[in-house]
mmCIF file of the N, C-alpha and C atoms, coordinates in Angstrom:
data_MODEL
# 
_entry.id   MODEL 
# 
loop_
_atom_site.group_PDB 
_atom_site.id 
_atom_site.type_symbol 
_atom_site.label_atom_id 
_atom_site.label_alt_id 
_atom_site.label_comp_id 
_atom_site.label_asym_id 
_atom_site.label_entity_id 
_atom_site.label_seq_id 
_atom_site.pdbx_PDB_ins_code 
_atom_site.Cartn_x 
_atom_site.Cartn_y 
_atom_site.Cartn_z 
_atom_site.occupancy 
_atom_site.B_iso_or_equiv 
_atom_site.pdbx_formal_charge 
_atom_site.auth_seq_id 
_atom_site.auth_comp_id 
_atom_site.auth_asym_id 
_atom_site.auth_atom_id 
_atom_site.pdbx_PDB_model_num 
ATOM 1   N N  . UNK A 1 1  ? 92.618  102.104 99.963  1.00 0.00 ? 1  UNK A N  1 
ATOM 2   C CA . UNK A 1 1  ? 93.561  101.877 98.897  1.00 0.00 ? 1  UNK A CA 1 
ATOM 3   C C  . UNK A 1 1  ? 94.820  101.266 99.478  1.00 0.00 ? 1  UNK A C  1 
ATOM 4   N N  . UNK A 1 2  ? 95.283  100.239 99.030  1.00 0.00 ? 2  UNK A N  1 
ATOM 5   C CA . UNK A 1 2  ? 96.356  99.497  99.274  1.00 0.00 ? 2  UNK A CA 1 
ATOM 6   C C  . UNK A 1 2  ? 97.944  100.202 97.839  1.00 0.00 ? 2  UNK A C  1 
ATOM 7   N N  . UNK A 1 3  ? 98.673  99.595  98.625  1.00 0.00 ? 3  UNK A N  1 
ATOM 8   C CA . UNK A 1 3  ? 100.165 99.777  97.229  1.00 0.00 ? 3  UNK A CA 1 
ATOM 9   C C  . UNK A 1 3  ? 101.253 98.772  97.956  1.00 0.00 ? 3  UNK A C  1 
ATOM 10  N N  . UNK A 1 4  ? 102.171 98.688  96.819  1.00 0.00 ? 4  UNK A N  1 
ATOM 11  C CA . UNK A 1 4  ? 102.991 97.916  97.457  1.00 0.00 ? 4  UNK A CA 1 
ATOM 12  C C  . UNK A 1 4  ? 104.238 98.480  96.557  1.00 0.00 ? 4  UNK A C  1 
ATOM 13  N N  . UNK A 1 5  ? 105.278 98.024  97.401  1.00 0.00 ? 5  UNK A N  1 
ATOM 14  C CA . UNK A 1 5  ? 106.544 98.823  96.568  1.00 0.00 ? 5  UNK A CA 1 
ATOM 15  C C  . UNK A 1 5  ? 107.690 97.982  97.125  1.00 0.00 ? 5  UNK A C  1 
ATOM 16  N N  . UNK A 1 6  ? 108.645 98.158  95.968  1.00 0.00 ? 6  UNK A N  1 
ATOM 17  C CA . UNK A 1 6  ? 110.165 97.529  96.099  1.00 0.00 ? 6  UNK A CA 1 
ATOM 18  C C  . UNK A 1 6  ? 111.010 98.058  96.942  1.00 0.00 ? 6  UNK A C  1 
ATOM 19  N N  . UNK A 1 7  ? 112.021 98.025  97.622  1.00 0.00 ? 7  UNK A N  1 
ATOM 20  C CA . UNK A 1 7  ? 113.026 98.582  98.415  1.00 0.00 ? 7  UNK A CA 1 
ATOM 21  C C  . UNK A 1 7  ? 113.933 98.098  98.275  1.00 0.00 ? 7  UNK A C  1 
ATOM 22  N N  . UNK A 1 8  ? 115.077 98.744  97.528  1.00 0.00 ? 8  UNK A N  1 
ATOM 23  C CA . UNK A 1 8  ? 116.601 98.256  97.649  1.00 0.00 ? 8  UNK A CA 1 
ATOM 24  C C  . UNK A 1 8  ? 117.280 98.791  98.836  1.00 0.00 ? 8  UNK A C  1 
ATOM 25  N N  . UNK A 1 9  ? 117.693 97.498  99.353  1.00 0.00 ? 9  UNK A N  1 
ATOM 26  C CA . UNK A 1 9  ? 118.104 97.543  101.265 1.00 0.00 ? 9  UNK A CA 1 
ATOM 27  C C  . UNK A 1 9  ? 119.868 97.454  100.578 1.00 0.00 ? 9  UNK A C  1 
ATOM 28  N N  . UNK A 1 10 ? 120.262 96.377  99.885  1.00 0.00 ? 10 UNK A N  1 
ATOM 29  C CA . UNK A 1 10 ? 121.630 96.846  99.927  1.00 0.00 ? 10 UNK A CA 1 
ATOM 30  C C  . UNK A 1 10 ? 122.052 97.914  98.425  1.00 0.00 ? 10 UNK A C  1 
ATOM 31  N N  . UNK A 1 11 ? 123.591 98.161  98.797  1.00 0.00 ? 11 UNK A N  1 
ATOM 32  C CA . UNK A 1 11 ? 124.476 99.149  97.967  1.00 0.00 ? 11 UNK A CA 1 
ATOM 33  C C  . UNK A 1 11 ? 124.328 98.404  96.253  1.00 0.00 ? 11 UNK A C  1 
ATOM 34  N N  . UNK A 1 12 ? 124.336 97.301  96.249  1.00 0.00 ? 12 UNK A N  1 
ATOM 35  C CA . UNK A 1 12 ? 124.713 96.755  95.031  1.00 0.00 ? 12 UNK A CA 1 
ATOM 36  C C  . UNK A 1 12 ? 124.050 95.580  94.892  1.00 0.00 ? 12 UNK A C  1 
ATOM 37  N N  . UNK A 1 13 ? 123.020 95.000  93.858  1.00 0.00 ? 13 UNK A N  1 
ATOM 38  C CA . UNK A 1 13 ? 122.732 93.706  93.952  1.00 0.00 ? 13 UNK A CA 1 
ATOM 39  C C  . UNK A 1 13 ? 123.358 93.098  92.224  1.00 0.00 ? 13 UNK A C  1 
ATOM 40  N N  . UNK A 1 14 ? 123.053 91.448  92.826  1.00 0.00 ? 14 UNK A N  1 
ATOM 41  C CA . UNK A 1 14 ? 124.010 90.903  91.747  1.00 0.00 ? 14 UNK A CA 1 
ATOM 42  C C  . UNK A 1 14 ? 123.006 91.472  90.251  1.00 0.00 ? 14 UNK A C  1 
ATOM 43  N N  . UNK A 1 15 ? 123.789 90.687  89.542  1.00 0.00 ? 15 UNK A N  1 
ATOM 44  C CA . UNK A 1 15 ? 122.495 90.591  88.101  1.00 0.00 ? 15 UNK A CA 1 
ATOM 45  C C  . UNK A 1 15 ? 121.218 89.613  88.302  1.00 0.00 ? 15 UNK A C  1 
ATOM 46  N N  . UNK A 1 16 ? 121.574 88.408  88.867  1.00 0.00 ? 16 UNK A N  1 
ATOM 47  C CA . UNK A 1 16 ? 120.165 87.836  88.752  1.00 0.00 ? 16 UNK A CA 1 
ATOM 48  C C  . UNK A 1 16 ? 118.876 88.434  89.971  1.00 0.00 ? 16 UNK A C  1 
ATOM 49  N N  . UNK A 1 17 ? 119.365 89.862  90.510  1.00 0.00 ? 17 UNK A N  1 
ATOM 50  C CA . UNK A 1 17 ? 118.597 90.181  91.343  1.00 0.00 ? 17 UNK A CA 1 
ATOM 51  C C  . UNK A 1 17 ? 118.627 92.038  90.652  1.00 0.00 ? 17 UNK A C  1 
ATOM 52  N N  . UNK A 1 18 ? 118.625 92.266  89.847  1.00 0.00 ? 18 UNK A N  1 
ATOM 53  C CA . UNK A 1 18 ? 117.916 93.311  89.330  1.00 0.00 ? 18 UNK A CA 1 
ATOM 54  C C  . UNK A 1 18 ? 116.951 94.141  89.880  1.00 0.00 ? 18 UNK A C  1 
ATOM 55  N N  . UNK A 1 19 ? 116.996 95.159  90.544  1.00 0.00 ? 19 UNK A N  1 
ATOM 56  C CA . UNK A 1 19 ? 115.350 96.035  90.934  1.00 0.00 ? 19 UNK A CA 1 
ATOM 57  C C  . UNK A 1 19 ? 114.970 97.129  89.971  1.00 0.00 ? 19 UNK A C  1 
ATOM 58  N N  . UNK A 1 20 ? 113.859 96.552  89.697  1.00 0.00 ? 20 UNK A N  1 
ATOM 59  C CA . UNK A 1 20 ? 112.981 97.685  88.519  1.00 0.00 ? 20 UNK A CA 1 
ATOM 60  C C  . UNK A 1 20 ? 113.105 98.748  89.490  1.00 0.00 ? 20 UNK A C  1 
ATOM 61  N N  . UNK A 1 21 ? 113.094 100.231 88.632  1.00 0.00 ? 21 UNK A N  1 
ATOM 62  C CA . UNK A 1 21 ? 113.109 101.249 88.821  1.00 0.00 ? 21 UNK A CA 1 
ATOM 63  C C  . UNK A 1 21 ? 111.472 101.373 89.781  1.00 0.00 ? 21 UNK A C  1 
ATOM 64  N N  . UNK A 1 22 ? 111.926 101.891 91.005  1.00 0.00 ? 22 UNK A N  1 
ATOM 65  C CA . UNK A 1 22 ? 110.594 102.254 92.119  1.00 0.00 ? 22 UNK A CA 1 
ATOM 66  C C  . UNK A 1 22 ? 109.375 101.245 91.472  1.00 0.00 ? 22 UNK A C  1 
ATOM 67  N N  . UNK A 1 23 ? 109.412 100.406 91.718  1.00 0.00 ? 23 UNK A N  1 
ATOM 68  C CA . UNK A 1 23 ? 108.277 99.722  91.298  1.00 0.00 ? 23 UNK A CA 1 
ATOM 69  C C  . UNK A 1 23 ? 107.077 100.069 92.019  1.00 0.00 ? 23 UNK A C  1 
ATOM 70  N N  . UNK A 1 24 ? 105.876 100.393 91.974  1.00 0.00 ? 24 UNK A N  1 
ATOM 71  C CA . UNK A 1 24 ? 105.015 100.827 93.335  1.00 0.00 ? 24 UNK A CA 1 
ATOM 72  C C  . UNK A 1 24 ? 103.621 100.498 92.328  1.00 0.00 ? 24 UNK A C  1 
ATOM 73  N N  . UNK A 1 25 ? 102.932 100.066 92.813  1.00 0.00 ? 25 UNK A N  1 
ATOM 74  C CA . UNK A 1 25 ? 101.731 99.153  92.568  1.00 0.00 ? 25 UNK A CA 1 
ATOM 75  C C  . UNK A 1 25 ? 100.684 99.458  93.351  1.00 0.00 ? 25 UNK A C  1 
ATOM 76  N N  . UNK A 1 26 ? 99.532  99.907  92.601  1.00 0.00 ? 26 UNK A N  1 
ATOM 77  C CA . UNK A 1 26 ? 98.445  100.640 93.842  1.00 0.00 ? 26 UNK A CA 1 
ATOM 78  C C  . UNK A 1 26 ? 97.018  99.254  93.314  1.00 0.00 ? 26 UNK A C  1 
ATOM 79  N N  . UNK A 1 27 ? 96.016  99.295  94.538  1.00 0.00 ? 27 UNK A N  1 
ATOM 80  C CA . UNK A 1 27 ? 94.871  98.734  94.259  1.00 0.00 ? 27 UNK A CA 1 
ATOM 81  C C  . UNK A 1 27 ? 93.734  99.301  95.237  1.00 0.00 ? 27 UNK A C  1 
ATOM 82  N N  . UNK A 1 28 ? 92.674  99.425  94.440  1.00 0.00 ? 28 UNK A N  1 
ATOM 83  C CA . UNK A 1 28 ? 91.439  99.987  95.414  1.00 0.00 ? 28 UNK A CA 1 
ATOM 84  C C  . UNK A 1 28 ? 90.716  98.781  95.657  1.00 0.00 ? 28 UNK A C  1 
ATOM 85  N N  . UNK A 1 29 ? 90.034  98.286  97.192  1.00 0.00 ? 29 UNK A N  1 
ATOM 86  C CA . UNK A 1 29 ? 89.472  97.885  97.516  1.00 0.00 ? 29 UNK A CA 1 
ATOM 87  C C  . UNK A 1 29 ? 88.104  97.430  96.802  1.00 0.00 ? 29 UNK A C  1 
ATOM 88  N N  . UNK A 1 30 ? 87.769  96.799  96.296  1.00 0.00 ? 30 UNK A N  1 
ATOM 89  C CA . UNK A 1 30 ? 86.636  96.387  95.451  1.00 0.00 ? 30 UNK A CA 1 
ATOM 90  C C  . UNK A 1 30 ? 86.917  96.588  94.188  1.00 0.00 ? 30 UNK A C  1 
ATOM 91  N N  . UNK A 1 31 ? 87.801  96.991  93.118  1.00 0.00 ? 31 UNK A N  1 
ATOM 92  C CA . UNK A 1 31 ? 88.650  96.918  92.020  1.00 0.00 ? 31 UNK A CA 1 
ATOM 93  C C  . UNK A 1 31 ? 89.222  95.316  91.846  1.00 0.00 ? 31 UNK A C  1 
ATOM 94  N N  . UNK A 1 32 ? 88.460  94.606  91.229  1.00 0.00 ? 32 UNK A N  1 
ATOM 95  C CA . UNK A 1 32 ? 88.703  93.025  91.125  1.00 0.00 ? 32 UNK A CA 1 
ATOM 96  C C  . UNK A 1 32 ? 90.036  93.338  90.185  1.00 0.00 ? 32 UNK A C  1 
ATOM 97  N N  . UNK A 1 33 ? 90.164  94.315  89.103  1.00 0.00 ? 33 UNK A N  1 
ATOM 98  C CA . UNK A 1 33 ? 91.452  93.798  88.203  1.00 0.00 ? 33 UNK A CA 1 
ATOM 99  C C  . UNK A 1 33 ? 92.825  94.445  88.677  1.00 0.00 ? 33 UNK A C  1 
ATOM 100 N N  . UNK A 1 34 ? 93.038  95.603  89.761  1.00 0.00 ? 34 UNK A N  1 
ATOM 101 C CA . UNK A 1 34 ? 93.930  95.761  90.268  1.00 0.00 ? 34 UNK A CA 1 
ATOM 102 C C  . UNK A 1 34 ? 93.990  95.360  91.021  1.00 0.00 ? 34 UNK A C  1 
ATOM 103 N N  . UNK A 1 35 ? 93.064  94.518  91.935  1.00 0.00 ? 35 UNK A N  1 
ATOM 104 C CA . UNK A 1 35 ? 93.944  93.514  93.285  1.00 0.00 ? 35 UNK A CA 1 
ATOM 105 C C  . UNK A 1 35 ? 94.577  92.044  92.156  1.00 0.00 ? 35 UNK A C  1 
ATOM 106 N N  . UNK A 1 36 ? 93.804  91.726  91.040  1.00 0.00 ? 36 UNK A N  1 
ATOM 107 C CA . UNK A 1 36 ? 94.524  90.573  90.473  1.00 0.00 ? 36 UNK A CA 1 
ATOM 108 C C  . UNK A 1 36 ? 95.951  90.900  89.906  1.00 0.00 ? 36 UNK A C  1 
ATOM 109 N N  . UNK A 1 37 ? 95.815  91.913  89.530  1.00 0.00 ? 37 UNK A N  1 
ATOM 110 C CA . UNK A 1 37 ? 97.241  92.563  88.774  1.00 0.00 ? 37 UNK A CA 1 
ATOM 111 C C  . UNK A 1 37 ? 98.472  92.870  90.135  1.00 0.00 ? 37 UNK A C  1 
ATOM 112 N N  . UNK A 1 38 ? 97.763  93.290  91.050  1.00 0.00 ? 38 UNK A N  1 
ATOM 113 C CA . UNK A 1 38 ? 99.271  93.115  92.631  1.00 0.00 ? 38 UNK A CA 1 
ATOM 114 C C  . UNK A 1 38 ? 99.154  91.964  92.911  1.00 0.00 ? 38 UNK A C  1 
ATOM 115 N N  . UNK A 1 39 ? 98.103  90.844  93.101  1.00 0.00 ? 39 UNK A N  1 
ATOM 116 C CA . UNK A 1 39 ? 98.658  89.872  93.540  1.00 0.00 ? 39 UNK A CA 1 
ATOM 117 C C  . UNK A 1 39 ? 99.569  88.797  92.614  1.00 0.00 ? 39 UNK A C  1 
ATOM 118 N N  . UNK A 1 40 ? 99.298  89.499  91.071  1.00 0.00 ? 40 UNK A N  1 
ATOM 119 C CA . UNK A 1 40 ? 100.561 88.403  90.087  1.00 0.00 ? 40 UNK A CA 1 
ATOM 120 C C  . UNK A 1 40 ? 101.448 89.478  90.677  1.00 0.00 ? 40 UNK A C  1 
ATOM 121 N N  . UNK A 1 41 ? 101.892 90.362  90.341  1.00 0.00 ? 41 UNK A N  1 
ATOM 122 C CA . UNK A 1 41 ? 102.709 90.786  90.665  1.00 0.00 ? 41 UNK A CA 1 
ATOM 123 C C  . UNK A 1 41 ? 103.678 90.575  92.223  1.00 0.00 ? 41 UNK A C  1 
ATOM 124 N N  . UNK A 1 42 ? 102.972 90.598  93.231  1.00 0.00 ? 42 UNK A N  1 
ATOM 125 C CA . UNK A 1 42 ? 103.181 89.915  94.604  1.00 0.00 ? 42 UNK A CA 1 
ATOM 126 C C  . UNK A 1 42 ? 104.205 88.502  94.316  1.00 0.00 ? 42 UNK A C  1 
ATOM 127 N N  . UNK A 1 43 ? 102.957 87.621  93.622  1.00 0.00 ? 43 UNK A N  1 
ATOM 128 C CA . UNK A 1 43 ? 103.343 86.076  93.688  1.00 0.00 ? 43 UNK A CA 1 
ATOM 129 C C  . UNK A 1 43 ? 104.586 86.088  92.898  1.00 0.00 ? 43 UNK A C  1 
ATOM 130 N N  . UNK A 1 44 ? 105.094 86.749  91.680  1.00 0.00 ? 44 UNK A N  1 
ATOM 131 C CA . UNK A 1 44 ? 106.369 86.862  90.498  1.00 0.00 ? 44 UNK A CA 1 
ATOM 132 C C  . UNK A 1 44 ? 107.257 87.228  91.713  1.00 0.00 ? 44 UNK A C  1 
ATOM 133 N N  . UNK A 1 45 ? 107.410 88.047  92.329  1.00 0.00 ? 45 UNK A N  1 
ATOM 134 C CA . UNK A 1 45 ? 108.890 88.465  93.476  1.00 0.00 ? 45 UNK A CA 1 
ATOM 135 C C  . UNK A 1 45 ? 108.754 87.310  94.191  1.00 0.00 ? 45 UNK A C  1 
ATOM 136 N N  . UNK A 1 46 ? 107.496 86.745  95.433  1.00 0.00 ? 46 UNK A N  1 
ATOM 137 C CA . UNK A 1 46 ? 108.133 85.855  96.021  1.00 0.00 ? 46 UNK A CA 1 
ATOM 138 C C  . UNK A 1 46 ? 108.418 84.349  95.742  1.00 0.00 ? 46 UNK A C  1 
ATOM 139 N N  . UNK A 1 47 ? 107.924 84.326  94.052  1.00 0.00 ? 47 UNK A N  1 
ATOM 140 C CA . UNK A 1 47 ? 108.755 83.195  93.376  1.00 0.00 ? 47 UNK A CA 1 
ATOM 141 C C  . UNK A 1 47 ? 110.494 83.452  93.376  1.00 0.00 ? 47 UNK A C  1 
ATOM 142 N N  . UNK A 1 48 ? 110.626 84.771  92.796  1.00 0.00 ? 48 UNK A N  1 
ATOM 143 C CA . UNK A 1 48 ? 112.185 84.930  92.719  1.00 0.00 ? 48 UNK A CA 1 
ATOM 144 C C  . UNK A 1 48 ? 112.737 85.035  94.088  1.00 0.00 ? 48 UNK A C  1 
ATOM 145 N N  . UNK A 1 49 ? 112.058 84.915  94.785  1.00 0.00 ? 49 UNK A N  1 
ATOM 146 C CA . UNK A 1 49 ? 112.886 84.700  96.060  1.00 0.00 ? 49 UNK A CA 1 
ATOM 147 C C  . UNK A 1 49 ? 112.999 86.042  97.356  1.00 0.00 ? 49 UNK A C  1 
ATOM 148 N N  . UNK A 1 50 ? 112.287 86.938  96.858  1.00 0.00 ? 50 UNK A N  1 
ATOM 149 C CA . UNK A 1 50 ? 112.203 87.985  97.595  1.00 0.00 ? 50 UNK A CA 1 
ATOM 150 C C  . UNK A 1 50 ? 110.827 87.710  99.210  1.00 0.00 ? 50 UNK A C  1 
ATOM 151 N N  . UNK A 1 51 ? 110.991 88.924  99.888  1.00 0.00 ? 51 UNK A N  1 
ATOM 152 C CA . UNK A 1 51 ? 110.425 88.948  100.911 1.00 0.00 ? 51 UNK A CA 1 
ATOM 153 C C  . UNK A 1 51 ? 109.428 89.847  101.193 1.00 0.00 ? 51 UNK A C  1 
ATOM 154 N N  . UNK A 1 52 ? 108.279 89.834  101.269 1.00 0.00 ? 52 UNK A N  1 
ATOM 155 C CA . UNK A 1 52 ? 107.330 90.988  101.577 1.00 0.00 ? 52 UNK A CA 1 
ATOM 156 C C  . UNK A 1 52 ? 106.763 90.959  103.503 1.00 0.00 ? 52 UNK A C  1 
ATOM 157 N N  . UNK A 1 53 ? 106.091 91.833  103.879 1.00 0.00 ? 53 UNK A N  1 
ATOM 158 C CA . UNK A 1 53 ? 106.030 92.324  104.918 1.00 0.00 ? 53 UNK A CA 1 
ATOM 159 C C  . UNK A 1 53 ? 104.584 93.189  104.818 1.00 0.00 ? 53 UNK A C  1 
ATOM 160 N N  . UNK A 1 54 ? 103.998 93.337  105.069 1.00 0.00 ? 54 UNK A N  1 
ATOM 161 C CA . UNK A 1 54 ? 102.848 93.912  105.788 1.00 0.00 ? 54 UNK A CA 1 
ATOM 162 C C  . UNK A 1 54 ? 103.397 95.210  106.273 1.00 0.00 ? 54 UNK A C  1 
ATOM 163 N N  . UNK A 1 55 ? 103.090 96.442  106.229 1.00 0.00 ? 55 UNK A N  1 
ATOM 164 C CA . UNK A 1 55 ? 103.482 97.539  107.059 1.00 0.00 ? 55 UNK A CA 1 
ATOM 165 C C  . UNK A 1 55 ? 102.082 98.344  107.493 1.00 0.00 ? 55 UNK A C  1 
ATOM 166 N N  . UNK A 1 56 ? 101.818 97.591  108.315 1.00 0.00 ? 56 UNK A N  1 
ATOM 167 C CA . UNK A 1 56 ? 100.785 98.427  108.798 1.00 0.00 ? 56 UNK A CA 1 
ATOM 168 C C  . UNK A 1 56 ? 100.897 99.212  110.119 1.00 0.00 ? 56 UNK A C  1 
ATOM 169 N N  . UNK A 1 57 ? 100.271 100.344 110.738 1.00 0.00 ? 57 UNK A N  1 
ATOM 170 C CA . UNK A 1 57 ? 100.802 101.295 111.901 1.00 0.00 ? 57 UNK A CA 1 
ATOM 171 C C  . UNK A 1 57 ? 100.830 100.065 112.920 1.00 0.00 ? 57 UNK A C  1 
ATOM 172 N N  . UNK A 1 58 ? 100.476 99.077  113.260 1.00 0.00 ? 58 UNK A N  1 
ATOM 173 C CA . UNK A 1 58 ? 100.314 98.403  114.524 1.00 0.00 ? 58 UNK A CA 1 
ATOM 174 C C  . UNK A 1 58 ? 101.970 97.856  114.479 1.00 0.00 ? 58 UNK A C  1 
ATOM 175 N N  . UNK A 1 59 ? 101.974 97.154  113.161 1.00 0.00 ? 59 UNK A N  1 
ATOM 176 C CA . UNK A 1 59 ? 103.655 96.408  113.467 1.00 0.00 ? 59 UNK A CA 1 
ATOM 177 C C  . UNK A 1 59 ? 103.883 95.956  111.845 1.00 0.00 ? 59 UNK A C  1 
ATOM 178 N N  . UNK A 1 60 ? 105.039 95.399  111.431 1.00 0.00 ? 60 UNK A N  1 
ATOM 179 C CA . UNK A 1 60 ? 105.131 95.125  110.646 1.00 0.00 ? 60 UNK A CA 1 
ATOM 180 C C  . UNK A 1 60 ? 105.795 93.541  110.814 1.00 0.00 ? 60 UNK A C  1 
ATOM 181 N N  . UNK A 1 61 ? 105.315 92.657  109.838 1.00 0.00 ? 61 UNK A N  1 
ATOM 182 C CA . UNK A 1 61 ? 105.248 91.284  109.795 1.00 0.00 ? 61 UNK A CA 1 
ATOM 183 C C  . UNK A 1 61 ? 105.215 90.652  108.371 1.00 0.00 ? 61 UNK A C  1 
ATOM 184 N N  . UNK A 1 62 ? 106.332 89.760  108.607 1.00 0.00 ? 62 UNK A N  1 
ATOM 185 C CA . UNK A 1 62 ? 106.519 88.405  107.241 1.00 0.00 ? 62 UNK A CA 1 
ATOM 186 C C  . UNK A 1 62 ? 104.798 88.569  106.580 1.00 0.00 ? 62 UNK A C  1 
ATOM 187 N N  . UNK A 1 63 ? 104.921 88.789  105.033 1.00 0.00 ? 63 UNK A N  1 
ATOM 188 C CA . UNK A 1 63 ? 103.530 87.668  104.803 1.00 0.00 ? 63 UNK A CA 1 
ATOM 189 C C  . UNK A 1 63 ? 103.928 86.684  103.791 1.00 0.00 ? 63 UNK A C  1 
ATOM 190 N N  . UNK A 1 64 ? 103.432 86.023  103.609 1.00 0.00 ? 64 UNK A N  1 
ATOM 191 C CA . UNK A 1 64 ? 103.567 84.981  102.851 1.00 0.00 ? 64 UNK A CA 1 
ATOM 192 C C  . UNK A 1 64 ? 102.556 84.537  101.629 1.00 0.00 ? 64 UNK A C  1 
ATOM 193 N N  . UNK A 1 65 ? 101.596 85.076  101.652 1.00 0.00 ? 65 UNK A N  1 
ATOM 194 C CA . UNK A 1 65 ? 99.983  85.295  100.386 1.00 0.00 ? 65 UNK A CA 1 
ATOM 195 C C  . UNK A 1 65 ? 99.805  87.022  100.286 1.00 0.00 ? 65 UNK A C  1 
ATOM 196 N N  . UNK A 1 66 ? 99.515  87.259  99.377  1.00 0.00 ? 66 UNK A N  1 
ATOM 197 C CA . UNK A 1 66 ? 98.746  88.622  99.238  1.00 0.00 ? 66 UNK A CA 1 
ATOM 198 C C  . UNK A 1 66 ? 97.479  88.651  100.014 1.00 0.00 ? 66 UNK A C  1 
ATOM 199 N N  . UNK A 1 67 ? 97.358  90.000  100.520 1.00 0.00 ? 67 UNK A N  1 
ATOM 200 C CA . UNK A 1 67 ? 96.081  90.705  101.089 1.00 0.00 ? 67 UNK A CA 1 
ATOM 201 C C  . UNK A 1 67 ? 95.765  91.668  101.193 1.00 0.00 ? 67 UNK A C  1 
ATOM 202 N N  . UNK A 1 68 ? 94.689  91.814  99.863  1.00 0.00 ? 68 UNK A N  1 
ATOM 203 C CA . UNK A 1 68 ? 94.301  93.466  99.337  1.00 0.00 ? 68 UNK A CA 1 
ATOM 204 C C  . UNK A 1 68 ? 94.083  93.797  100.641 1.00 0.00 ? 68 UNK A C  1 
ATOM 205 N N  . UNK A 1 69 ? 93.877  93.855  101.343 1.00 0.00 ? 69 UNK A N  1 
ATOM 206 C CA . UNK A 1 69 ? 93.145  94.730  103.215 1.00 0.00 ? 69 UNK A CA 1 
ATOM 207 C C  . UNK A 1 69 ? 94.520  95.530  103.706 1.00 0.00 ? 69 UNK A C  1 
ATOM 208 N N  . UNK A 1 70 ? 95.966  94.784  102.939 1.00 0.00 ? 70 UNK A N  1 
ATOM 209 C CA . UNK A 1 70 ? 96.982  95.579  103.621 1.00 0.00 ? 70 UNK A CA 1 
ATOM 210 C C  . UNK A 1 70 ? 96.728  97.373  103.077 1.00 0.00 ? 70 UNK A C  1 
ATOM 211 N N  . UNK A 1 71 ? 97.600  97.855  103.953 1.00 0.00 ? 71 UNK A N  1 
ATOM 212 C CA . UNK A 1 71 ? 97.221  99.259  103.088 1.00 0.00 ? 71 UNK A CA 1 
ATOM 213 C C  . UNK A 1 71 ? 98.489  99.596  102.746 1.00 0.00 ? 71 UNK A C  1 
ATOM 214 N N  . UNK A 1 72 ? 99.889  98.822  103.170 1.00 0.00 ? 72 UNK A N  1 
ATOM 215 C CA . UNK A 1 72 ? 100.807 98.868  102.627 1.00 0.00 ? 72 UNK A CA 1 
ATOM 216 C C  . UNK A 1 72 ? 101.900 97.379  102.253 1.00 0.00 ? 72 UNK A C  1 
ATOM 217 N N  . UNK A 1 73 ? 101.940 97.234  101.347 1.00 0.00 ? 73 UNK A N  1 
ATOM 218 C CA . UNK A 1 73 ? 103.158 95.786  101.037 1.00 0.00 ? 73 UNK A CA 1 
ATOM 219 C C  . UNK A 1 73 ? 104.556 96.172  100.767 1.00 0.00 ? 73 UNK A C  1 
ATOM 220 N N  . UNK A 1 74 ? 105.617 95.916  101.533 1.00 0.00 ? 74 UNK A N  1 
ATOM 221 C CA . UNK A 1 74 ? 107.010 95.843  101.052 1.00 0.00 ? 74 UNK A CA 1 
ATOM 222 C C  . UNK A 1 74 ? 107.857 94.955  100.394 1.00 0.00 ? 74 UNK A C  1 
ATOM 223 N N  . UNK A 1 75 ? 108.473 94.989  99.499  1.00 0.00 ? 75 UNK A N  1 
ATOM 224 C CA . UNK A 1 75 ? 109.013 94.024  99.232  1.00 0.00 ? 75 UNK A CA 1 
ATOM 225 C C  . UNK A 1 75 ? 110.465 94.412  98.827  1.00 0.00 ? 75 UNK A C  1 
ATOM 226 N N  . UNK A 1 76 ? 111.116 93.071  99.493  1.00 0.00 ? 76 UNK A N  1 
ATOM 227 C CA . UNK A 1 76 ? 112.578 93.540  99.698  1.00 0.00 ? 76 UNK A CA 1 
ATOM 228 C C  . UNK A 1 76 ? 113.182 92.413  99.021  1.00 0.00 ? 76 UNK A C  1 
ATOM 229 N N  . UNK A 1 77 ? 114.775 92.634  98.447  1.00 0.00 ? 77 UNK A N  1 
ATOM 230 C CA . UNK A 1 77 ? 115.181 91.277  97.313  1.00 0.00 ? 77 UNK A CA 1 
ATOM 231 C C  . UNK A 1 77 ? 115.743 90.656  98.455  1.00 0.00 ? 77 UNK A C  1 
ATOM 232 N N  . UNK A 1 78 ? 115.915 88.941  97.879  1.00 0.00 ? 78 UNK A N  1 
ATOM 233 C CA . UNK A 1 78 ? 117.074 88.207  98.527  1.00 0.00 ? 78 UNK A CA 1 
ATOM 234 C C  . UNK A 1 78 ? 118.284 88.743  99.032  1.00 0.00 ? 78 UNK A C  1 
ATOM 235 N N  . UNK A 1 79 ? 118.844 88.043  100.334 1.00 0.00 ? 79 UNK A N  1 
ATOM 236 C CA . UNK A 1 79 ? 119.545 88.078  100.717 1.00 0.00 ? 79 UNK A CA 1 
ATOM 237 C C  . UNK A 1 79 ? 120.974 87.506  100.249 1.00 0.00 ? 79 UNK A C  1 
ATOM 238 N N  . UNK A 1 80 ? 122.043 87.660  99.542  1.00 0.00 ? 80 UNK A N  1 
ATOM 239 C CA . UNK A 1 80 ? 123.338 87.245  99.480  1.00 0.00 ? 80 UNK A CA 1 
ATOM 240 C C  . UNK A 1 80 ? 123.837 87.064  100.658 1.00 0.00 ? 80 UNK A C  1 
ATOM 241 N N  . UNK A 1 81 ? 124.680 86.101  100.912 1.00 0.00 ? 81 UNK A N  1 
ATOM 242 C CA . UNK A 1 81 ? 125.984 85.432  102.009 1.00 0.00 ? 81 UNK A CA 1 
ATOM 243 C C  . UNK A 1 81 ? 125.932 84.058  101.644 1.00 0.00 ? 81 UNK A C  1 
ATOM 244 N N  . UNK A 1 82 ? 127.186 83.947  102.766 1.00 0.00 ? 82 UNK A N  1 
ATOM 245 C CA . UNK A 1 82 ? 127.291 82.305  102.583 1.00 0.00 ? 82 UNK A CA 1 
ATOM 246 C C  . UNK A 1 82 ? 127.716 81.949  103.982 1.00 0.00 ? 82 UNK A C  1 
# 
C-alpha cells in the first residue's frame, strides 16, 4: 500500500497557495482506480507548482511522474522569495 500526503513546511502561505486540510491519499497495489485517482491527484499539485519526493527507508529523492511502487509520496507547496 502506497499514500501520499501534503506538508506545510512554512508558518504562513500566501492565498494562491492554500493547503487542504491533511490531505493524505492511500492506493493498493493492483487497485487500477486508486492508483488513477493519486496519480490525478499527484499531477494537479505538480501543475500548481509544488514538489513531491519519494520517501522511501533507503533515501529520499525529487520525483517528477507518479509511482504506485512508492510506499510513501510527499508533497510540499512552492517556494516564495525573490
Amino acid at each position: 500500500m502506497g499514500e501520499m500526503i501534503a506538508v506545510k513546511i512554512l508558518t504562513s502561505l500566501t492565498e494562491e497557495q492554500t493547503l487542504p486540510a491533511h490531505i493524505r491519499v492511500k492506493w493498493r497495489i493492483g487497485d487500477q482506480k486508486e492508483i488513477e485517482r493519486a496519480e490525478k491527484v499527484f499531477a494537479s499539485y505538480l501543475a500548481d507548482g509544488w514538489i513531491a519526493f519519494s520517501d522511501e527507508p533507503k533515501a529520499r529523492q525529487q520525483i517528477f511522474e507518479f509511482d504506485p511502487r512508492c510506499e510513501r509520496i510527499i508533497l510540499m507547496p512552492p517556494l516564495g522569495g525573490g
